[in-house]
C-alpha positions in Angstrom: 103.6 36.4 48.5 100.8 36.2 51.2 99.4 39.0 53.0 98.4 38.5 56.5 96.2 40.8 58.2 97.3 42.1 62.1 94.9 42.8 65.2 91.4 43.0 64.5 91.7 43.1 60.2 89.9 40.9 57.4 91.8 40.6 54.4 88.4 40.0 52.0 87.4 39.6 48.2 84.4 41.0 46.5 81.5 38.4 45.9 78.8 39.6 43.0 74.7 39.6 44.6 74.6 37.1 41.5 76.9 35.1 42.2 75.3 34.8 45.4 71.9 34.3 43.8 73.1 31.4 41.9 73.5 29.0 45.0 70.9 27.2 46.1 69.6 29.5 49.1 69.9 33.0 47.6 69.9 36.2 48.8 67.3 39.1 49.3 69.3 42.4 49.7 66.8 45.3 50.4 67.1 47.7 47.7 67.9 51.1 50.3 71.4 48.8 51.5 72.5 47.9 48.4 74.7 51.1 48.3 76.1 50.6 51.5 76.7 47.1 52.0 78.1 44.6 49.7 79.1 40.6 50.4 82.5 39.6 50.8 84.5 36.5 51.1 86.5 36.6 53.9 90.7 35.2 52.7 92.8 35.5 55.8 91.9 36.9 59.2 94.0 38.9 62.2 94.6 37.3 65.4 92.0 39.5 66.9 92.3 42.5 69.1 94.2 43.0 71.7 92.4 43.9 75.1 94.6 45.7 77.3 92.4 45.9 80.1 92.2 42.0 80.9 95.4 41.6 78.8 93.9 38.9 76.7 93.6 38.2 73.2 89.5 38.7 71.7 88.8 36.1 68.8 87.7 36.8 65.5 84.1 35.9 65.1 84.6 35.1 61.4 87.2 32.6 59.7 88.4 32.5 55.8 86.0 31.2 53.5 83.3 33.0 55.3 80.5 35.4 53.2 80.1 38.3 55.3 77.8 41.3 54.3 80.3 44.4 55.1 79.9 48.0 55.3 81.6 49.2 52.0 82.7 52.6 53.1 85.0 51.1 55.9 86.9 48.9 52.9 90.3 50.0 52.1 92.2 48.8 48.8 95.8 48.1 49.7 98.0 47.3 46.3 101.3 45.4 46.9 103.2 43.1 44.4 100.8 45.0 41.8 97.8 43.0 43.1 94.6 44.3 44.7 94.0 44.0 48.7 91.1 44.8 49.9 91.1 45.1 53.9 88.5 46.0 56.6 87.7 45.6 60.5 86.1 42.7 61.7 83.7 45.4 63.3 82.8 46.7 59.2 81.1 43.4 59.5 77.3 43.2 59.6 77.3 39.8 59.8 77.4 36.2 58.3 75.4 35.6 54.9 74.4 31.3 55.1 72.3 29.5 52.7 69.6 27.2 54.3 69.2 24.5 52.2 65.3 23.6 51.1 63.4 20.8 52.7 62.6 19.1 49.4 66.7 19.1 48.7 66.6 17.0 52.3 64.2 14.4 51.3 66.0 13.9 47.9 69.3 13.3 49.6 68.2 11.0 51.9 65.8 9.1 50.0 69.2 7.1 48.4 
């Protein structure tokens, strides 16, 4: 069974700060939004919302596979088939987490 988010929804999985700390990049969280905010993996997304006013469809600005630092109080846990669903708004969404990857990693790479 697949769950498919409607509208403007993010079906998303937790992601650990350590596991995020173990790529190559990492990731500094401030210590005051560590309560608050947490990083998430985005599964499956909506369609997007609907604007009635132009009558047009609004894109998602984030796609699955996507690590996005979200607003954890806006997180609902939906079970079904006695699994656990976590879904949000796109707007929960502070943004995108990337990892840059060093310059010395560059020059090894091309150095082949």
């Amino acid at each position: 069974m697949k769950f498919k988010p409607l509208h403007h929804f993010l079906h998303i999985e937790k992601v650990t700060f350590e596991e995020l700390k173990k790529t190559k990049g990492g990731i500094v969280i401030p210590d005051n939004l560590k309560g608050d905010a947490a990083a998430f993996r985005v599964i499956a997304t909506g369609p997007g919302f609907f604007d009635v006013m132009s009558a047009s469809r609004v894109p998602m600005s984030v796609k699955p596979d996507d690590l996005v630092l979200i607003n954890v109080h806006e997180v609902v846990n939906v079970g079904y088939a006695g699994r656990e669903c976590l879904v949000c708004p796109e707007t929960a969404a502070f943004g995108t987490i990337t990892f840059d990857v060093k310059p010395e990693d560059k020059n090894e790479e091309s150095s082949d």
